[in-house]
C-alpha positions as CSV (number, residue, x, y, z in Angstrom):
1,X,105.4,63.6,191.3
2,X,106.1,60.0,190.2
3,X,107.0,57.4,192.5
4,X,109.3,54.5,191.8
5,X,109.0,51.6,194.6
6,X,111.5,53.0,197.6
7,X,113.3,55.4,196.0
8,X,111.1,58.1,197.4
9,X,112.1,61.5,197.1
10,X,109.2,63.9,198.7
11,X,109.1,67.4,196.9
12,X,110.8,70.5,197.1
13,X,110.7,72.8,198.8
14,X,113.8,71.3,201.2
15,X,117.0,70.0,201.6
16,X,117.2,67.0,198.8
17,X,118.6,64.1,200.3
18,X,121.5,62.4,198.2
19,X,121.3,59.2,195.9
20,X,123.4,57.2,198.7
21,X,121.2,58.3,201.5
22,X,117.9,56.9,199.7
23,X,119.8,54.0,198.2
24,X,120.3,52.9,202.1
25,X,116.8,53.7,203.4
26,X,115.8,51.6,199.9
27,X,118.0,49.0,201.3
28,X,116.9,48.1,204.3
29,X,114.2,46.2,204.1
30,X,116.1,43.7,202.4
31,X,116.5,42.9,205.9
32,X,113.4,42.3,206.2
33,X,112.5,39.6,203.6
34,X,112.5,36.7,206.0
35,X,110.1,38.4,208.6
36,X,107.7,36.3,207.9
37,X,104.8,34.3,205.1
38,X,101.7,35.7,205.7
39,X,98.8,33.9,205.6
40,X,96.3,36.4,204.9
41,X,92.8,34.8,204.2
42,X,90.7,38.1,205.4
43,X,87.5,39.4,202.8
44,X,85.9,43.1,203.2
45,X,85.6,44.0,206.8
46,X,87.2,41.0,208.1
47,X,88.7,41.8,211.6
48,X,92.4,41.6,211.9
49,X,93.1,37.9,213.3
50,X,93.0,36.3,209.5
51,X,96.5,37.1,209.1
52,X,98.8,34.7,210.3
53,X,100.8,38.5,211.3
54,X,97.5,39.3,213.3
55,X,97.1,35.4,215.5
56,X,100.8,34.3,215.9
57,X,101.0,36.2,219.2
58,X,99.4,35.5,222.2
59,X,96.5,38.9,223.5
60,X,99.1,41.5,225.1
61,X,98.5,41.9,228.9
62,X,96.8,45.2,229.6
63,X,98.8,47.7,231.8
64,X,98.0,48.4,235.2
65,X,99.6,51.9,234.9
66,X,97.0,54.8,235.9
67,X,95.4,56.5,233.0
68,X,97.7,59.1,230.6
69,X,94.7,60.7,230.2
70,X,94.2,62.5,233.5
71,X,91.3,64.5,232.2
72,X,89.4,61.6,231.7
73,X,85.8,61.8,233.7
74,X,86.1,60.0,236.9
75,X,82.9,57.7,236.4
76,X,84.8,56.3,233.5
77,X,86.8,53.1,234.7
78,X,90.7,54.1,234.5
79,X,92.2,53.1,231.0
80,X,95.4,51.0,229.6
81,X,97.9,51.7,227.9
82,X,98.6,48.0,225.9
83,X,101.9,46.9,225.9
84,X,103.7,43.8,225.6
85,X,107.0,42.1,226.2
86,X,109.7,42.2,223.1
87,X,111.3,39.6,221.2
88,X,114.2,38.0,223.2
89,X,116.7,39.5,220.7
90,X,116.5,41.4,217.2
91,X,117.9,44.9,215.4
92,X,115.3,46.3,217.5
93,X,115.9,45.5,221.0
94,X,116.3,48.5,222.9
95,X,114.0,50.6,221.1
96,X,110.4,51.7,222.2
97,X,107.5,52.0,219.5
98,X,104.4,53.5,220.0
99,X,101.1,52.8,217.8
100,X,97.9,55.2,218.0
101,X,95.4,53.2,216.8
102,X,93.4,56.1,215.4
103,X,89.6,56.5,217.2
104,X,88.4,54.0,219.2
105,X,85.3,51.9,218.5
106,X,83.5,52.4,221.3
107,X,83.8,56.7,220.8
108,X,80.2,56.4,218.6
109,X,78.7,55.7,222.3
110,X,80.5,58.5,224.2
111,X,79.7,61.8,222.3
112,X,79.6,64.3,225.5
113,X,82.9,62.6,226.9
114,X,84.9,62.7,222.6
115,X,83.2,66.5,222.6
116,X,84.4,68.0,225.0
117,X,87.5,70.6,224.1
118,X,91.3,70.0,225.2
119,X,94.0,71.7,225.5
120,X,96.6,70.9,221.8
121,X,99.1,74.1,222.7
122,X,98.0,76.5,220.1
123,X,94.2,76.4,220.7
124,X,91.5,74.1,222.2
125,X,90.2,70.9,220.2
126,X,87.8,68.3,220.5
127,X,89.1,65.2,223.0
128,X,88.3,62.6,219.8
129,X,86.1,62.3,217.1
130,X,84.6,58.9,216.0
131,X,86.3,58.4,213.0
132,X,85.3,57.5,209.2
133,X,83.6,54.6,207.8
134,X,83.7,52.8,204.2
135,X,80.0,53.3,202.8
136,X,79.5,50.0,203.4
137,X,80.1,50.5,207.3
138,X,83.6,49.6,207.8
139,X,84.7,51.7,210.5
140,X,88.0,53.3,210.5
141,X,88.8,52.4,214.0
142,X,87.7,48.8,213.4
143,X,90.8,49.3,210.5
144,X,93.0,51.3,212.5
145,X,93.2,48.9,215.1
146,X,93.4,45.8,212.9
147,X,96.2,47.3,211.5
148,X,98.2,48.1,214.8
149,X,97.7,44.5,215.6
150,X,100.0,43.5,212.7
151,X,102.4,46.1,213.0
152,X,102.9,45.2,216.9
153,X,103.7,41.3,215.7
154,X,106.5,42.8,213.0
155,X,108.1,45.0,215.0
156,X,108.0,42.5,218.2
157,X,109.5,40.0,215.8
158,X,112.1,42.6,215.3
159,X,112.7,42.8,219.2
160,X,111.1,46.4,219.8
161,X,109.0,47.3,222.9
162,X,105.7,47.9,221.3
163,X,102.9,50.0,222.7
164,X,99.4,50.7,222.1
165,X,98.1,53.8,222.7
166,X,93.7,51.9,223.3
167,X,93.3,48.1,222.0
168,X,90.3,48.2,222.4
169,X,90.8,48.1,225.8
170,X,88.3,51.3,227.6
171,X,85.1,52.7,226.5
172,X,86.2,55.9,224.1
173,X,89.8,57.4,223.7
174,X,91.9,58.1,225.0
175,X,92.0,62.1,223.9
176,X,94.6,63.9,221.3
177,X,96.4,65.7,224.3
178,X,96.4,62.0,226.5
179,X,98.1,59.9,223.3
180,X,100.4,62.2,223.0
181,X,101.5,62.0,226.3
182,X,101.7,57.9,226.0
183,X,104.0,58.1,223.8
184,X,106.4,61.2,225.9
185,X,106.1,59.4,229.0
186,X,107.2,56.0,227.0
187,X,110.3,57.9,225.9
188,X,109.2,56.2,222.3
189,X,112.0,56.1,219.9
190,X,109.3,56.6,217.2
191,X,105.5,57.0,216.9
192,X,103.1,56.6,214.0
193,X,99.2,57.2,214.2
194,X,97.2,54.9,212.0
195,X,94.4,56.6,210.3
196,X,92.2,56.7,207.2
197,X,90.5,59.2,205.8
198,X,87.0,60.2,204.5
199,X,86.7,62.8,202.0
200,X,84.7,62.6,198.7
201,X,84.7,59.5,195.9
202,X,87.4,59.8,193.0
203,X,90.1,60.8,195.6
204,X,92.2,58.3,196.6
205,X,96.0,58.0,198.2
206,X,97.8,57.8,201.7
207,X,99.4,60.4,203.2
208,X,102.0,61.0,205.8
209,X,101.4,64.5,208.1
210,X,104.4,65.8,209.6
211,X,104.3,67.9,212.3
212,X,105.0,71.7,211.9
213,X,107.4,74.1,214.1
214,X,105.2,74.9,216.7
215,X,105.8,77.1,220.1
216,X,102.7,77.8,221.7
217,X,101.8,77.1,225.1
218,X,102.0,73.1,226.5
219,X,103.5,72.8,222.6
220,X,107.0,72.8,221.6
221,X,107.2,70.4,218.8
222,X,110.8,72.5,217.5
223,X,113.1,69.8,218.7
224,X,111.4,66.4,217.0
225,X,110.5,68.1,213.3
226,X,113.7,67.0,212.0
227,X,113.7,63.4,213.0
228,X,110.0,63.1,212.1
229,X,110.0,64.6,208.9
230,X,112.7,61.3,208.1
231,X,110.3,59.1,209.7
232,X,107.7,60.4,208.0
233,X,110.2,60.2,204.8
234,X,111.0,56.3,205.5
235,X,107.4,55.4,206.1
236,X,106.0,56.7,203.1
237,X,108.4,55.2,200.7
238,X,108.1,51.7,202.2
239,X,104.4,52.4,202.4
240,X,105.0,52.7,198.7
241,X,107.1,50.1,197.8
242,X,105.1,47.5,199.5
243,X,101.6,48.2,199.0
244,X,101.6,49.9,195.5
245,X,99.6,53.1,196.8
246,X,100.2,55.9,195.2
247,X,100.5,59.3,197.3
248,X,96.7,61.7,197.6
249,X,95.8,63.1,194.6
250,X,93.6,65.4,196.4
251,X,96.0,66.8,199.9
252,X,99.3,68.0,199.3
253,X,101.3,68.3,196.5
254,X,101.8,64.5,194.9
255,X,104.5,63.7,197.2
256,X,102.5,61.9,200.0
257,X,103.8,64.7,202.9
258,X,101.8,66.9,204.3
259,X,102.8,69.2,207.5
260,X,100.3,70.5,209.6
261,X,100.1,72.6,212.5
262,X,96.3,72.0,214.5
263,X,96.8,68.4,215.4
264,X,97.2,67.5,219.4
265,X,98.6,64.3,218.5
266,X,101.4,66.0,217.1
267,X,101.7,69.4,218.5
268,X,102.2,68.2,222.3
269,X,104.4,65.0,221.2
270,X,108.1,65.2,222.7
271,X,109.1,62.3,220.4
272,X,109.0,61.9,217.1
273,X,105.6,61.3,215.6
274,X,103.7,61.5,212.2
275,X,100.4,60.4,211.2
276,X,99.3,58.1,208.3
277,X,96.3,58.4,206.2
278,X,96.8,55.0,204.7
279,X,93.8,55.6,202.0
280,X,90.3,57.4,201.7
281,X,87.1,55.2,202.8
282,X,84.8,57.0,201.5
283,X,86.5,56.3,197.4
284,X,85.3,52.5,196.7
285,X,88.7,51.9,195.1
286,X,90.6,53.0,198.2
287,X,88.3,50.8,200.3
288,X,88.3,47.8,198.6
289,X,91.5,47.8,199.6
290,X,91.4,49.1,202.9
291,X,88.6,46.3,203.9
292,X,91.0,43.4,202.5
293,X,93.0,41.8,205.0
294,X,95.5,40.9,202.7
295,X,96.2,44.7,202.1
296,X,96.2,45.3,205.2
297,X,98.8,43.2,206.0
298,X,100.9,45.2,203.3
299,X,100.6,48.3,204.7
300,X,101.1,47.0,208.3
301,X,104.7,45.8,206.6
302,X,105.0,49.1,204.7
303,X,105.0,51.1,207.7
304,X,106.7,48.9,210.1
305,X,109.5,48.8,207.7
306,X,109.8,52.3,207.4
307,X,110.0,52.8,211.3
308,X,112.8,49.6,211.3
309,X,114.6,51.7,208.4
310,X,114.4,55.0,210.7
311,X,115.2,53.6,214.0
312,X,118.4,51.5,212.5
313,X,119.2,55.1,210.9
């Protein structure tokens, strides 16, 4: 399926949305255009603070909230939910966002606590996993959470509430089933994991997963497909527009939306929630671009602008 800048259509088989409804999601980030100038100096593997997006605002104050990850083991010091203070005023005031960095950098050091199995609704899961790398060593938490780091200042600047699921902030984690529950208990408006992937060279593309219909023990995801699958919707065609990406050639069917049914992240979420493969590492096309800051900084607009577009409805 082509793909022309925000006038993203994702594929059949579903109820089409009409011209006018795309038109206004297209729309919206007009809105946008005086967010801000970047000043995006960052090379391969630079860490997130090049951008003038990623140093404008001061370190967020860690919560003091107990962990939303009770199964956590006890030696492990109780971890934070970050979380900072909105803009005074914006089209966003009011509304709670919730980023899941995907991984965390320090899960390469915690292997028993990331292994051990979980609870996602419909079977039992691995707590984490370490994540991907670039084969130069870029790590896909390093990217994960450089990009979070830009969305937060974007959608701040737009007044939102914005929380981080880990900055950084605790030694692994926090597990599938305890981000999910960060973003219920935040009674978030909207949620997006940031990932990357790592499958083979020669594949290349983002995509957005959407969770499935799923009723299964601690998971009842029935209520929130809807409204995610027109996050998921806005997200990818801004993600579009502003970085130039094309959807995976090599998951789904060309239209950059996948739907799956085994992820914790999305099966126990109560709000709605999609993931984003924003490229694949492993692919040295993809990850030249996922190691520039300057990219970066376009897909932090791209999806921050499609959760502005889906919370202003």
């Amino acid at each position: 399926m082509s793909y022309v800048g925000p006038d993203f259509e994702p594929p059949q088989p579903r109820r089409r949305r009409g011209p006018l409804t795309v038109a206004l999601a297209a729309l919206v980030p007009g809105a946008l255009l005086g967010w801000l100038v970047y000043e995006t100096v960052g090379g391969p593997g630079d860490d997130g603070g090049s951008g003038r997006a990623g140093v404008r605002s001061s370190s967020p104050a860690a919560s003091s909230a107990p962990s939303d990850d009770a199964k956590e083991p006890s030696a492990s010091p109780k971890p934070t939910t970050s979380a900072s203070a909105p803009a005074a005023s914006g089209p966003l005031k009011g509304k709670v966002v919730v980023i899941d960095p995907g991984h965390n950098p320090g899960n390469f050091q915690h292997a028993s606590e990331i292994n051990r199995k979980v609870d996602i609704g419909t079977n039992s899961k691995e707590c984490d996993t370490t994540g991907t790398s670039t084969n130069d060593g870029y790590t896909e938490a390093k990217f994960t959470l450089d990009v979070a780091h830009r969305m937060r200042t974007l959608l701040q600047e737009q007044g939102a509430t914005v929380k981080l699921t880990q900055d950084g902030d605790r030694p692994f984690g926090p597990c599938v089933d305890g981000r999910a529950r960060i973003g219920n208990r935040a009674k978030a408006d909207a949620v997006v994991s940031i990932h990357a992937d790592g499958s083979g060279a020669g594949n290349r593309g983002f995509h957005v997963i959407l969770p499935g219909a799923v009723h299964a023990g601690a998971a009842d995801t029935r209520a929130i497909v809807g409204p995610s699958r027109d996050l998921g919707e806005r997200v990818a065609g801004r993600f579009v527009a502003v970085t130039g990406s094309a959807p995976s050639n090599y998951i789904g069917d060309g239209g950059g939306l996948v739907t799956r049914e085994d992820l914790g992240g999305l099966n126990l979420s109560t709000v709605p929630k999609v993931f984003i493969e924003c490229g694949n590492m492993r692919d040295s096309k993809d990850a030249a671009l996922l190691t520039s800051g300057a990219w970066r900084q376009k897909a932090a607009q791209g999806i921050s602008e499609g959760i502005v577009s889906f919370l202003r409805g």
